[in-house]
BAFI-3210 file (N, C-alpha, C; in Angstrom, 3 decimals, decimal comma, padded with zeros to 6 digits):
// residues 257
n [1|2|3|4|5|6|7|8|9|10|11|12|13|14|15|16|17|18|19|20|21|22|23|24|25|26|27|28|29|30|31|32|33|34|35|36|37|38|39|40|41|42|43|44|45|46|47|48|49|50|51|52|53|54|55|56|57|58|59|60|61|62|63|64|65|66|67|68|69|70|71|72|73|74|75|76|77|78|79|80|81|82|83|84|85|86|87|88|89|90|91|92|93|94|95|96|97|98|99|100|101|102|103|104|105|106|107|108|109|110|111|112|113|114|115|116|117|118|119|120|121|122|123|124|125|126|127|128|129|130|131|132|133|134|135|136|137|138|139|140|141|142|143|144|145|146|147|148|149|150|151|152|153|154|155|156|157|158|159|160|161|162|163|164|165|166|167|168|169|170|171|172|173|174|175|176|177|178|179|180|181|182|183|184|185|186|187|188|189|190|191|192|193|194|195|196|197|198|199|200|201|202|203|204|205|206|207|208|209|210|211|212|213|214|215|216|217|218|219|220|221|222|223|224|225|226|227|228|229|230|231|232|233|234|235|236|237|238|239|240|241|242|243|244|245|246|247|248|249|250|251|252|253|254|255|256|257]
n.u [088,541|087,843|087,014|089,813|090,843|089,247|089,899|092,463|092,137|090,766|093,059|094,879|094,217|094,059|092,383|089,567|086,209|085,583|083,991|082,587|082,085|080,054|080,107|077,940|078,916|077,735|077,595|077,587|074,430|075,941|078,366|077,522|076,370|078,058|080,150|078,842|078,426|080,907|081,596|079,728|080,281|083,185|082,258|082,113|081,698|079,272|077,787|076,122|075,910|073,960|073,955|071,747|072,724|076,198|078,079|080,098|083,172|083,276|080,718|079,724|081,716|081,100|078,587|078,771|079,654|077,749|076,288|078,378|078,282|075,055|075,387|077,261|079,802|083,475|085,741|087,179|088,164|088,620|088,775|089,494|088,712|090,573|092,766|095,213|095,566|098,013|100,013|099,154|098,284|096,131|096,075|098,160|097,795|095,449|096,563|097,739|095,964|094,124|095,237|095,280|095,067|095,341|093,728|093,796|095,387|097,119|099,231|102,011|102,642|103,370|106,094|107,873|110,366|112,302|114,768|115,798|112,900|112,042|112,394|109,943|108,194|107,518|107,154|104,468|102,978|102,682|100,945|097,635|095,418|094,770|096,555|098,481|099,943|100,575|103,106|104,966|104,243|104,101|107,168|107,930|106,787|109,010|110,837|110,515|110,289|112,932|113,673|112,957|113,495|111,635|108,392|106,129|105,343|104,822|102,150|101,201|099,109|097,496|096,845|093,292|092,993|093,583|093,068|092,554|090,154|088,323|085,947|085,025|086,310|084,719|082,457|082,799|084,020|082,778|081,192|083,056|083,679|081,522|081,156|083,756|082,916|083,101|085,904|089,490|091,524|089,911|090,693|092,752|091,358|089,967|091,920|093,101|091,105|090,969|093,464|093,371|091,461|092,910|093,887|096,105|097,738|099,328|101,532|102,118|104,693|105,631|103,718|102,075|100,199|098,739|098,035|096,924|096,911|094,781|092,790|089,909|089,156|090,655|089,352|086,568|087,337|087,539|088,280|090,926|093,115|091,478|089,850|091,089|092,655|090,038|089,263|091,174|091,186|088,844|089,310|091,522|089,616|088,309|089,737|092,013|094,702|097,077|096,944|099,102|101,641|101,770|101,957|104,950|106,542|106,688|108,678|108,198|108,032|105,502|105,481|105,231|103,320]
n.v [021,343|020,402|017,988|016,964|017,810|015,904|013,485|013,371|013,374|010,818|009,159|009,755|010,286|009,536|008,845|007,449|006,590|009,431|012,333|014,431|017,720|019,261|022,460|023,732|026,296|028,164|027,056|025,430|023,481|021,263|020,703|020,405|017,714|016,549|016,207|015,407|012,787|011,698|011,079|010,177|007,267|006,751|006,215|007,717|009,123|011,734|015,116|017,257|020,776|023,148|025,924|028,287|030,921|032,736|032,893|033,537|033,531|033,366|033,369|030,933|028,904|029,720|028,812|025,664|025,454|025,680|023,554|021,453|022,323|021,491|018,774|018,021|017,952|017,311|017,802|019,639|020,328|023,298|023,321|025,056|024,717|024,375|022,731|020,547|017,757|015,734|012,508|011,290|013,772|014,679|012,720|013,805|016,720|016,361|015,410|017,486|019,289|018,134|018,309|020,357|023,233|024,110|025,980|026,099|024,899|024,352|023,413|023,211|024,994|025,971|026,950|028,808|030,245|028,574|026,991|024,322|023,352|024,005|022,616|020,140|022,011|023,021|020,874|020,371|022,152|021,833|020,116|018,626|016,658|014,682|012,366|012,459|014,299|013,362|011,850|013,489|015,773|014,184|013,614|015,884|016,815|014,943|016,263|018,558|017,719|016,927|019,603|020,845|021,833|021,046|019,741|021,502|024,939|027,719|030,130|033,053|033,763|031,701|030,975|030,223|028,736|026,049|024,848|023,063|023,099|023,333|022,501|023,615|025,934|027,378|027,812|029,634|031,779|032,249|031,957|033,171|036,454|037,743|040,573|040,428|039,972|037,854|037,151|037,292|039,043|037,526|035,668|036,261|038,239|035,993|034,566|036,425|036,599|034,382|033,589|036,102|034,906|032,871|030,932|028,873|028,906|026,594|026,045|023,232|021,496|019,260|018,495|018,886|020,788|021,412|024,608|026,154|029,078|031,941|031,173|031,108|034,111|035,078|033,322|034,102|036,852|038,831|042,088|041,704|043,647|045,797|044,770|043,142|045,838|046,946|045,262|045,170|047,870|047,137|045,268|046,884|048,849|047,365|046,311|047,727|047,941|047,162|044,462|043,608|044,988|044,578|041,521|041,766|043,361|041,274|039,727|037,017|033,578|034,053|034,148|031,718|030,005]
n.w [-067,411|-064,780|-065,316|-065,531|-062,736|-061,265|-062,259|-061,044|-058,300|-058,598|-058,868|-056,991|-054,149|-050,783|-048,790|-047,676|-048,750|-049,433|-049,881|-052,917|-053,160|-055,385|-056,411|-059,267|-061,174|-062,540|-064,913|-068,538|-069,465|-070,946|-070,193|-067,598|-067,765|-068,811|-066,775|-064,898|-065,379|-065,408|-062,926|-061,879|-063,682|-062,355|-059,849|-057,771|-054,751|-054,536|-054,425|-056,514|-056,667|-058,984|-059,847|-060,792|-062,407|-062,678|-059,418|-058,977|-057,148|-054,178|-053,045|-054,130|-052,936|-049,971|-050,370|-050,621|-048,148|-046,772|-047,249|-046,604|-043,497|-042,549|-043,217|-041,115|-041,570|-040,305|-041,330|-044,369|-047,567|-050,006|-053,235|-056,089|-059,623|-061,887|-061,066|-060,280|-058,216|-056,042|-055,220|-052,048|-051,114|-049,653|-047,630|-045,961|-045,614|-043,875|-041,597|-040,571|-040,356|-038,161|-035,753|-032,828|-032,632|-035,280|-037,960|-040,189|-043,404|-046,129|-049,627|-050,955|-054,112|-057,563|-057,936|-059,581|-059,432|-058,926|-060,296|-060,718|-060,692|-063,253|-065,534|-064,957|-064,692|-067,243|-068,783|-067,498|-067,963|-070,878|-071,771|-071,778|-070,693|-067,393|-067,161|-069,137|-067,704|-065,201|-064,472|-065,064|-063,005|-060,443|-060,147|-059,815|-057,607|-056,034|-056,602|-054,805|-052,729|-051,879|-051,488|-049,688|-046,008|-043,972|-042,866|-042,557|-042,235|-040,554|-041,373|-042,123|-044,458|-046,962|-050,124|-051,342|-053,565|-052,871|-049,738|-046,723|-043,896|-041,360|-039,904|-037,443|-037,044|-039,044|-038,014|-035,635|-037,157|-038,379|-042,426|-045,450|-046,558|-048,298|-049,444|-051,180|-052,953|-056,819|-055,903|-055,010|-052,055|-050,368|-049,598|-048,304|-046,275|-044,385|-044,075|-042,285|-040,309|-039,339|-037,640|-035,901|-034,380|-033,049|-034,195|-035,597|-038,901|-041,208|-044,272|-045,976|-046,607|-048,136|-049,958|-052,946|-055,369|-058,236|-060,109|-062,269|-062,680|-062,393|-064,495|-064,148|-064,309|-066,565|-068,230|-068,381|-069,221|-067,149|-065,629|-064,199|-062,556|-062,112|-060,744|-058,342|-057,214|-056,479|-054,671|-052,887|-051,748|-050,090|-048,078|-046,338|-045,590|-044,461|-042,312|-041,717|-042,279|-045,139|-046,573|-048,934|-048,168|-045,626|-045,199|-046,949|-044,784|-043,089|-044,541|-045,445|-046,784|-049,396|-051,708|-053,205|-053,040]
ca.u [089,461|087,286|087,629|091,381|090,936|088,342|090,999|093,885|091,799|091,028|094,159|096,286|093,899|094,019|090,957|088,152|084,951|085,949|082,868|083,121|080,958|080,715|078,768|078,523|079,210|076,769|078,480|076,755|073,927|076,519|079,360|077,154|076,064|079,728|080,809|077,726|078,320|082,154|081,438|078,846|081,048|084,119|081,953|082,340|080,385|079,038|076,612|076,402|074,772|074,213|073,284|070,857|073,363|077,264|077,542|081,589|083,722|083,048|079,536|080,267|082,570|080,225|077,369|079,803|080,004|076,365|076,273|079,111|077,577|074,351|076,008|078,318|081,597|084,411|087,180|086,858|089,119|088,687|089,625|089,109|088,466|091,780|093,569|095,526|096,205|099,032|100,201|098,997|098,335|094,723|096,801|099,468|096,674|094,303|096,836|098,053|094,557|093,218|096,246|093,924|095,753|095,338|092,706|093,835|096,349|097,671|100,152|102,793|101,991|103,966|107,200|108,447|111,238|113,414|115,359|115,692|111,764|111,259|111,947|109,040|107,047|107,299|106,340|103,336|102,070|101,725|100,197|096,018|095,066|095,563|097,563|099,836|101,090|100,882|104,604|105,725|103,782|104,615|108,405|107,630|106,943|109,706|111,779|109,882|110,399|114,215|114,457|111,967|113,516|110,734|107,190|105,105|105,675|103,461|102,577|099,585|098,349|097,462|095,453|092,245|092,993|093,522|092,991|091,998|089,619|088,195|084,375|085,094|086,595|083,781|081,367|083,715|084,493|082,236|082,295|083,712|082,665|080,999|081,801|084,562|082,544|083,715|087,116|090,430|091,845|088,667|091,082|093,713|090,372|089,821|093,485|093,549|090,577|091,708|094,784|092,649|090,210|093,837|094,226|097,244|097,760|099,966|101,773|102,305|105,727|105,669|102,533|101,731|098,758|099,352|097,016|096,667|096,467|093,939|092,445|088,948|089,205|091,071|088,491|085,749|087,431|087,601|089,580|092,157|093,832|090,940|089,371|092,265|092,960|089,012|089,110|092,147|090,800|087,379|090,423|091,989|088,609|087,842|090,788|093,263|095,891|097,041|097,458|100,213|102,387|102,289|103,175|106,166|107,823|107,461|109,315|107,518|108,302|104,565|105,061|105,486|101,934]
ca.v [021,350|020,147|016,274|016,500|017,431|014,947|011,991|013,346|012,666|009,648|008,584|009,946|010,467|008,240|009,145|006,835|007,744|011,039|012,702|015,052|017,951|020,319|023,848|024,428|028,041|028,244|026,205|025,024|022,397|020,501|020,438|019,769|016,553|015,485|016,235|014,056|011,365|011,262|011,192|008,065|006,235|006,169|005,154|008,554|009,775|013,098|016,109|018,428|022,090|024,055|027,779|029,514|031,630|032,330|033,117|034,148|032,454|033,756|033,109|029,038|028,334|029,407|027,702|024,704|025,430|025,369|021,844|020,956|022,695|020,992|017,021|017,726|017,064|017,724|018,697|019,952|020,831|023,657|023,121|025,051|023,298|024,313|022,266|019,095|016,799|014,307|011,836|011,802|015,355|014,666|012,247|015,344|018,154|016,244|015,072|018,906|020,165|017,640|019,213|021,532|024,324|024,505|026,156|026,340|023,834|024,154|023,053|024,054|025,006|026,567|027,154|028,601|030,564|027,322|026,649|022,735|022,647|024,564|021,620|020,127|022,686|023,438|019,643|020,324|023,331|021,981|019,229|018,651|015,544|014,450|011,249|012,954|015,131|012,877|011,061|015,012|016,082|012,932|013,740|017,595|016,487|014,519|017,237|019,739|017,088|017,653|021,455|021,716|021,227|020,474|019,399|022,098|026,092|028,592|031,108|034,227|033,227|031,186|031,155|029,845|027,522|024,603|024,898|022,231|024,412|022,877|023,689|024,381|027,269|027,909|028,253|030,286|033,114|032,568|031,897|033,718|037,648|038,088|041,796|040,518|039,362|036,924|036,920|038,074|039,249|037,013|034,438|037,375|038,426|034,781|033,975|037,325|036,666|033,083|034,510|036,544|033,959|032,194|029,435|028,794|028,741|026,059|025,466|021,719|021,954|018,210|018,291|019,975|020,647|022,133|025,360|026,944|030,678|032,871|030,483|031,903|036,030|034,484|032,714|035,265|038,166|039,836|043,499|041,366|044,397|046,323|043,885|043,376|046,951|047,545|044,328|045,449|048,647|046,284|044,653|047,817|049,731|047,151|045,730|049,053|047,921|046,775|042,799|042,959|045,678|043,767|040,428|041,685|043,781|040,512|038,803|035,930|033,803|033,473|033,868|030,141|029,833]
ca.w [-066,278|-063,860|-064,938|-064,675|-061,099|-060,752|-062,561|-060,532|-056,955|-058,468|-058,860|-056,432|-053,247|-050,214|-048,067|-047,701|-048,013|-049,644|-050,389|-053,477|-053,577|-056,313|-057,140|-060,788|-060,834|-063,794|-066,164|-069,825|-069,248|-071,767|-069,233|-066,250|-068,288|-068,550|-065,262|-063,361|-065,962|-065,226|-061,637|-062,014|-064,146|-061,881|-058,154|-056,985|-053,625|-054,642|-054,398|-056,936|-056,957|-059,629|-059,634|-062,250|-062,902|-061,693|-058,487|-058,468|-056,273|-052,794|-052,719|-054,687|-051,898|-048,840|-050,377|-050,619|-047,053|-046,012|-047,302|-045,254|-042,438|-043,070|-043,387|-039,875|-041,560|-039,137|-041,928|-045,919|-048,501|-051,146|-054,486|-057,392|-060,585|-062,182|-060,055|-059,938|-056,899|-056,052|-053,917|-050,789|-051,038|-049,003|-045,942|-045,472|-045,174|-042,959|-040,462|-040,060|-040,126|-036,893|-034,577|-032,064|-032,712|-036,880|-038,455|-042,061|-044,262|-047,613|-049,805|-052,352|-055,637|-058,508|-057,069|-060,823|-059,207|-058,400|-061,299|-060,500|-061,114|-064,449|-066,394|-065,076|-064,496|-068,381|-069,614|-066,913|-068,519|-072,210|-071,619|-071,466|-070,126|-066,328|-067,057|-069,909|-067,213|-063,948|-064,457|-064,780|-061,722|-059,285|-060,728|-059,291|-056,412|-055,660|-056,424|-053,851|-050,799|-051,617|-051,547|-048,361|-044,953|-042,886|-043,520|-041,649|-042,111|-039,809|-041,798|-042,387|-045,506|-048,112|-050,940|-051,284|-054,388|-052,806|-048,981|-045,772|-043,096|-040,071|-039,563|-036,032|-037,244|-039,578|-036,707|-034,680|-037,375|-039,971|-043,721|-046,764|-046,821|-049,920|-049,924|-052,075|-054,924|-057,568|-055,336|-054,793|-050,977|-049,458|-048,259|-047,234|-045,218|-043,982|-042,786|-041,173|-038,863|-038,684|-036,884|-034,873|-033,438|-032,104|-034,812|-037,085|-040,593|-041,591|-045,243|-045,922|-048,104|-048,509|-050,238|-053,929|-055,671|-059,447|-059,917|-063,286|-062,054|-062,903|-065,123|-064,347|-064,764|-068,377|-069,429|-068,430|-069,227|-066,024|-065,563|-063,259|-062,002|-061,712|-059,355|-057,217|-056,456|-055,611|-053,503|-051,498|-050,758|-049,029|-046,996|-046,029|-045,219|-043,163|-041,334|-041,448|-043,089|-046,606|-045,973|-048,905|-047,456|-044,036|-045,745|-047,310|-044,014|-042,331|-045,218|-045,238|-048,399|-049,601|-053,150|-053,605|-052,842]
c.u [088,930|086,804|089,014|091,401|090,262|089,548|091,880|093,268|091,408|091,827|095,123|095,644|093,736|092,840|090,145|087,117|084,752|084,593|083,094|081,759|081,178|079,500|079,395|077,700|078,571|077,353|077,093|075,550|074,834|077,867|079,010|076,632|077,639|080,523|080,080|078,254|079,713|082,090|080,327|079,640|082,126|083,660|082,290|081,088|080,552|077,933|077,376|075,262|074,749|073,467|072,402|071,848|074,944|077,804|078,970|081,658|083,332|081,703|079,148|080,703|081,284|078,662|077,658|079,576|078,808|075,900|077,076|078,838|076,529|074,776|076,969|079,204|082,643|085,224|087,056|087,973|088,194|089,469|089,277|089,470|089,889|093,273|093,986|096,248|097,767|098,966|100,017|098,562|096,889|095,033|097,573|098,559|096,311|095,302|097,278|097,024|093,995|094,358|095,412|094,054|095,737|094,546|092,359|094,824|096,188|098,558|100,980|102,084|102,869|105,169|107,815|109,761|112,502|113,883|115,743|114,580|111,297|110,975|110,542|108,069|106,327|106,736|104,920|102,306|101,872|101,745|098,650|095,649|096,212|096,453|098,208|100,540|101,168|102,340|105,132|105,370|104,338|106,291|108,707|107,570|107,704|110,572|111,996|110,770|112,068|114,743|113,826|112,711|112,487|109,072|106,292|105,879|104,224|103,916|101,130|098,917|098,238|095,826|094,336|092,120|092,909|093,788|092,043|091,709|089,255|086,845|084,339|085,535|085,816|083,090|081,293|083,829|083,333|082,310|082,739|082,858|082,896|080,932|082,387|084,279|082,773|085,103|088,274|090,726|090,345|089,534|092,249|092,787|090,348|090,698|093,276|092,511|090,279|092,782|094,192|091,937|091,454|093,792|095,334|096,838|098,920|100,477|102,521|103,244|106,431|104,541|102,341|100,761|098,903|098,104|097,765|095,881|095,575|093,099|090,424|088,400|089,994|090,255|087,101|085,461|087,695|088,883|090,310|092,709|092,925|089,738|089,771|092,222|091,554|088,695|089,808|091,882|089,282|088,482|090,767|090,717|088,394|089,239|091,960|094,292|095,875|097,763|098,703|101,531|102,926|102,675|104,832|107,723|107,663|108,464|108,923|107,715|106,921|104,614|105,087|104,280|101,063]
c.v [020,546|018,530|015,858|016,406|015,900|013,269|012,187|012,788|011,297|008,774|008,812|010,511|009,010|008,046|008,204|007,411|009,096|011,606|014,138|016,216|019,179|021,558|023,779|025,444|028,268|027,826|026,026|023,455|020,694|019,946|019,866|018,278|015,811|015,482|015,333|012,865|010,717|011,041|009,854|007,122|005,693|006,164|006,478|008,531|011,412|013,972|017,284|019,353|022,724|025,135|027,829|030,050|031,759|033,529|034,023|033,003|031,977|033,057|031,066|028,610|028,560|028,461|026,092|024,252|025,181|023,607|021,228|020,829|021,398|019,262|016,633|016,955|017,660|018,577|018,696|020,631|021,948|023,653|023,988|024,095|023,401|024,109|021,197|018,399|015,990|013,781|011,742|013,276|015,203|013,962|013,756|016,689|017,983|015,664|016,638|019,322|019,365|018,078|020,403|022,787|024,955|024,717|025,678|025,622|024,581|023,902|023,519|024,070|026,199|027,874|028,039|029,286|029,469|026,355|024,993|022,149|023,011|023,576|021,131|020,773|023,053|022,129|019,981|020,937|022,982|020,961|019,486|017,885|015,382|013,344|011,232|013,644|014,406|012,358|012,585|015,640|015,455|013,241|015,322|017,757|016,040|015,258|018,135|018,756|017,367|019,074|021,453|020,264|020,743|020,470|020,392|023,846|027,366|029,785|032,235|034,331|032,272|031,270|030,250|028,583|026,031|024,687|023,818|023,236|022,901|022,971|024,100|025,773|027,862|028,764|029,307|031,683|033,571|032,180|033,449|035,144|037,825|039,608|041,821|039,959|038,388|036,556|037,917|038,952|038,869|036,213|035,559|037,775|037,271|034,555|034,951|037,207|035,414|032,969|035,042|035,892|032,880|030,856|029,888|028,333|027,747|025,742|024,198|021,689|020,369|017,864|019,555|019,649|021,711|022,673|026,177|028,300|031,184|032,529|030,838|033,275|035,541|034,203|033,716|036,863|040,017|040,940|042,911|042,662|045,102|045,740|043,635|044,678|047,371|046,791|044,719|046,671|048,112|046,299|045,764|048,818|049,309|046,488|046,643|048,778|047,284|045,286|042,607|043,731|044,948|042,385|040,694|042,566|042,206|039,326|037,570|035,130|033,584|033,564|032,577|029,375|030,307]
c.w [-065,091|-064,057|-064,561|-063,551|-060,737|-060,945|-061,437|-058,776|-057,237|-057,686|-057,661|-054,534|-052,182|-048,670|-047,985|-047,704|-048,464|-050,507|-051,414|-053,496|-054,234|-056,552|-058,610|-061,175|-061,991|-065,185|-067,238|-069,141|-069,948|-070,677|-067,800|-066,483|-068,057|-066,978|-064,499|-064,370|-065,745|-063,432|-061,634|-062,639|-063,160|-060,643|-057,204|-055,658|-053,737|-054,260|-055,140|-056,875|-057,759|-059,638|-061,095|-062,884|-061,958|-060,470|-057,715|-056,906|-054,467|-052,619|-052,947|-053,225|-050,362|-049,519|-050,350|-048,817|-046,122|-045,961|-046,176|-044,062|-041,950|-042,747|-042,034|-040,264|-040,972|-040,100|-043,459|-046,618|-049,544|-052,029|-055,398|-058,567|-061,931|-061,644|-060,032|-058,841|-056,953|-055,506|-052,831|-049,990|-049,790|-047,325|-045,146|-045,161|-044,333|-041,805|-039,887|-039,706|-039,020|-035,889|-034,062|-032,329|-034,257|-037,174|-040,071|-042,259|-045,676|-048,175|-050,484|-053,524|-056,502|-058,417|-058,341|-060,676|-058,932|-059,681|-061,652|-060,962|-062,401|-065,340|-066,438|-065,140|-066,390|-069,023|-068,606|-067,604|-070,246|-072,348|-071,129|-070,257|-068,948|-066,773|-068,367|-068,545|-065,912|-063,799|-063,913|-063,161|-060,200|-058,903|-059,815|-058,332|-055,372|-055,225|-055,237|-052,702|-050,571|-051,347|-049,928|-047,104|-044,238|-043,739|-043,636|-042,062|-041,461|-040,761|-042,232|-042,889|-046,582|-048,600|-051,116|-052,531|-053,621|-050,628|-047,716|-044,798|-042,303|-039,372|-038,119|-036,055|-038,182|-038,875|-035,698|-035,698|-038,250|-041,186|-044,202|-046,512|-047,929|-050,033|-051,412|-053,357|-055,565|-057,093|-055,684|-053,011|-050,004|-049,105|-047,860|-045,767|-044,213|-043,119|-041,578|-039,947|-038,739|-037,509|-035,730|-033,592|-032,680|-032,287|-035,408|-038,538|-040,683|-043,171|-045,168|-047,038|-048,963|-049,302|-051,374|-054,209|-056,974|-059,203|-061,278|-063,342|-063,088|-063,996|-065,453|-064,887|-066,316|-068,838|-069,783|-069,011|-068,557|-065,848|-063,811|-062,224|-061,298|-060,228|-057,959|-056,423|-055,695|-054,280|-051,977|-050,854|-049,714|-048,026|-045,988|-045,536|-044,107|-041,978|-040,954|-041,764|-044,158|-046,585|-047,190|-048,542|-046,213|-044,446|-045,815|-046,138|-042,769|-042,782|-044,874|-047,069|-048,957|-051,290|-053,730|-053,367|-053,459]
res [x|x|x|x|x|x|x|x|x|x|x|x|x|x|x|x|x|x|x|x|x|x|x|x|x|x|x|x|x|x|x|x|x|x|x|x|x|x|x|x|x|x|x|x|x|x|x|x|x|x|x|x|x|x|x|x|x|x|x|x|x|x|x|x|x|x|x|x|x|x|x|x|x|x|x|x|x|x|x|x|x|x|x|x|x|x|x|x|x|x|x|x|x|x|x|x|x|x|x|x|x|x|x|x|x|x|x|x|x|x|x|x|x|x|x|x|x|x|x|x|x|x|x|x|x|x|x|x|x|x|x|x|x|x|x|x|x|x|x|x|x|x|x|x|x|x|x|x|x|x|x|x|x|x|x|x|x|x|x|x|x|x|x|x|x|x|x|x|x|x|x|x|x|x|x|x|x|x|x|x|x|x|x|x|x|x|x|x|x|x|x|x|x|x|x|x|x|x|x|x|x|x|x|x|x|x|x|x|x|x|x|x|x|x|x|x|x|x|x|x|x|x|x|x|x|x|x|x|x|x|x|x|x|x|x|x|x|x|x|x|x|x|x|x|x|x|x|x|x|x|x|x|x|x|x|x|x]
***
């Protein structure tokens, strides 16, 4: 999974300069061979880290973040590695995310309720390879910019798949609390004292980014449910309320995220 992403920013990112940097979350010495060697072949600018052992998501991502820290880069994207880019998807984040006022960016992703996109969404999903499914994707995209009035939506959360942060707001709140382990309601945590510290959250509805859910706790094995529910009581212990209860009485549409 984690060359598709790598082909699809190839191909479809318009950044200069875009520095790629990757933890590998204790991957096979066999996979961390193919991943640096696909990353030298196509002229990338990288840094990779790899752990001893895996480190779950929360803890990947702030160490991600120490680097960042570390190198004084103004503005960073997270990606996980079951993730594919598009068009411009990297211009449309980073001009929302330098507005003084934005902490957090993200974009659409797997809209499957919108009966206009299933078609594609279904050639997306059985397909392997990034450039079998890029025509379908690009095509997916097109579609989105027609359904979505406006570019920009303020809104309380989004998920952590595919997210533009701001290290000014690093500095200011903090990273990732690793409370939450291998993940799950750590970016509910995040937004909410993003919000707090008197930034916005913005979704970018001109801008997708395909995400093959849960693609990790699948492959691992992880008790999904049972994770969730222990996570959300962390959330709820510490913040006093149940972040998806208060989503849904402010009707907010976030399931499209």
């Amino acid at each position: 999974m984690t060359i598709n992403l790598l082909d699809s920013i190839k191909s479809s990112s318009k950044i200069k300069n875009l520095l790629i940097i990757i933890i590998d979350n204790g991957s096979s010495n066999k996979e961390t061979k193919k991943v640096n060697g696909f990353l030298e072949e196509n002229s990338f600018s990288y840094k990779l880290y790899k752990t001893e052992k895996p480190l779950g998501f929360v803890k990947a991502i702030n160490k991600g973040i120490d680097i960042i820290l570390d190198l004084g880069i103004d503005y960073f994207f997270i990606l996980n590695n079951d993730t594919i880019v598009t068009s411009y998807w990297d211009i449309k984040l980073l001009k929302t995310l330098k507005k003084k006022s934005v902490g957090i960016v993200g974009p659409m992703s797997s809209p499957e309720y919108w009966p206009s996109l299933q078609k594609a969404q279904k050639m997306i999903n059985s397909k392997i390879e990034y450039f079998q499914i890029k025509d379908s994707l690009e095509s997916f995209v097109s579609q989105l910019k027609e359904e979505s009035n406006k570019s920009e939506k303020n809104t309380d959360f989004l998920e952590f798949f595919c997210v533009g942060i701001k290290t000014s707001l690093i500095k200011k709140i903090g990273k990732l609390d690793e409370a939450y382990n291998i993940g799950l309601f750590d970016d509910n945590d995040y937004c909410y004292r993003t919000i707090k510290a008197g930034y916005k959250i913005i979704l970018r509805q001109d801008a997708y980014v395909h995400h093959y859910h849960r693609s990790t706790f699948t492959k691992n094995k992880f008790d999904y449910p049972k994770l969730l529910e222990e996570n959300r009581q962390i959330f709820v212990k510490k913040h006093g309320f149940d972040a998806w209860i208060n989503r849904k009485e402010k009707n907010h549409n976030l399931n499209i995220i």
